[in-house]
N, C-alpha and C positions, 0 to 999 in steps of 0.2 A: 153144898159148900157151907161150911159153919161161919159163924160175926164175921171172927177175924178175918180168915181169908177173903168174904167178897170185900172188906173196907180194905186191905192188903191190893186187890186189884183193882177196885174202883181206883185209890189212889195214886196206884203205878199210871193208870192210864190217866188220870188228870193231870201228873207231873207233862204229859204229853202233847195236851193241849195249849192253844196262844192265849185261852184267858187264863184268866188270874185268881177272880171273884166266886165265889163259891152262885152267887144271884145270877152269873152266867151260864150256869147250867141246871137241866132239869132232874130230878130223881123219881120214880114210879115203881108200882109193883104190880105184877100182872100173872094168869096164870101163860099168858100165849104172848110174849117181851116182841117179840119181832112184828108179829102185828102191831100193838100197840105204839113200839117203833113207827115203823115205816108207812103203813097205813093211818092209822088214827092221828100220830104227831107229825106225819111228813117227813122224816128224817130221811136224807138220803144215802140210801147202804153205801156205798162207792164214795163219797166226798165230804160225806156228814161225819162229825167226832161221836161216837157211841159205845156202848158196850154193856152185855147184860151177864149176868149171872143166874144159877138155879139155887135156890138155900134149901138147907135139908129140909125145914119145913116152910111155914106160912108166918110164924111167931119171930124165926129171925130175919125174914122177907122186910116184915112190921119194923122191925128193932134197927135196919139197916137204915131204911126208909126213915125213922123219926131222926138216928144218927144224922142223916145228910141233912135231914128239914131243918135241923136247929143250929145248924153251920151256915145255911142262908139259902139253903139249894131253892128251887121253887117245885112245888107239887102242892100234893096234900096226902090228906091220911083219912082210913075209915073204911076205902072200896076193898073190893074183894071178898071174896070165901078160904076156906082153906085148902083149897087147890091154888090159891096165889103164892106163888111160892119163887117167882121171877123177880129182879132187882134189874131194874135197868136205867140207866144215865145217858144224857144226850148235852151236848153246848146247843144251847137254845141260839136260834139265827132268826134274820129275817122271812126266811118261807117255812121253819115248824109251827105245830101248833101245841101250845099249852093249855089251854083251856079244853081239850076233848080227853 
């Protein structure tokens, strides 16, 4: 998927969500998003808000990622290789985890 499109569907899917705040939600980039999801942050596939995308490469994976970090999302930036190439978003709750 190229910029436009994943910020096109990240956003479709945030108009969706009950928050508001951009600090409400988390943004990451991973090469394997569903793991990182479900596994490492806790998200639950069935009741949790999420949603990932694939970028054609690793550079607009990066590019999407700093977009949301500097609108307030919480993550960070710097992991990965260039097989990261996953975009993925979660409404951070009381049972994820951000810090993994």
């Amino acid at each position: 998927m190229t910029y436009s499109k994943i910020i096109e569907a990240i956003d479709a899917h945030l108009a969706k969500s009950s928050k508001q705040y951009y600090k409400d939600f988390y943004i990451g980039i991973a090469s394997d998003a569903r793991d990182r999801l479900f596994s490492d942050h806790g998200v639950d596939e069935k009741s949790d808000w999420w949603i990932y995308g694939t970028a054609d490469n690793d550079q607009i994976a990066r590019d999407v990622e700093r977009y949301y970090l500097d609108q307030g999302m919480l993550g960070g930036q710097g992991g990965g290789d260039e097989n990261t190439k996953m975009v993925y978003c979660y409404e951070v709750s009381e049972h994820t985890h951000e810090d993994r």
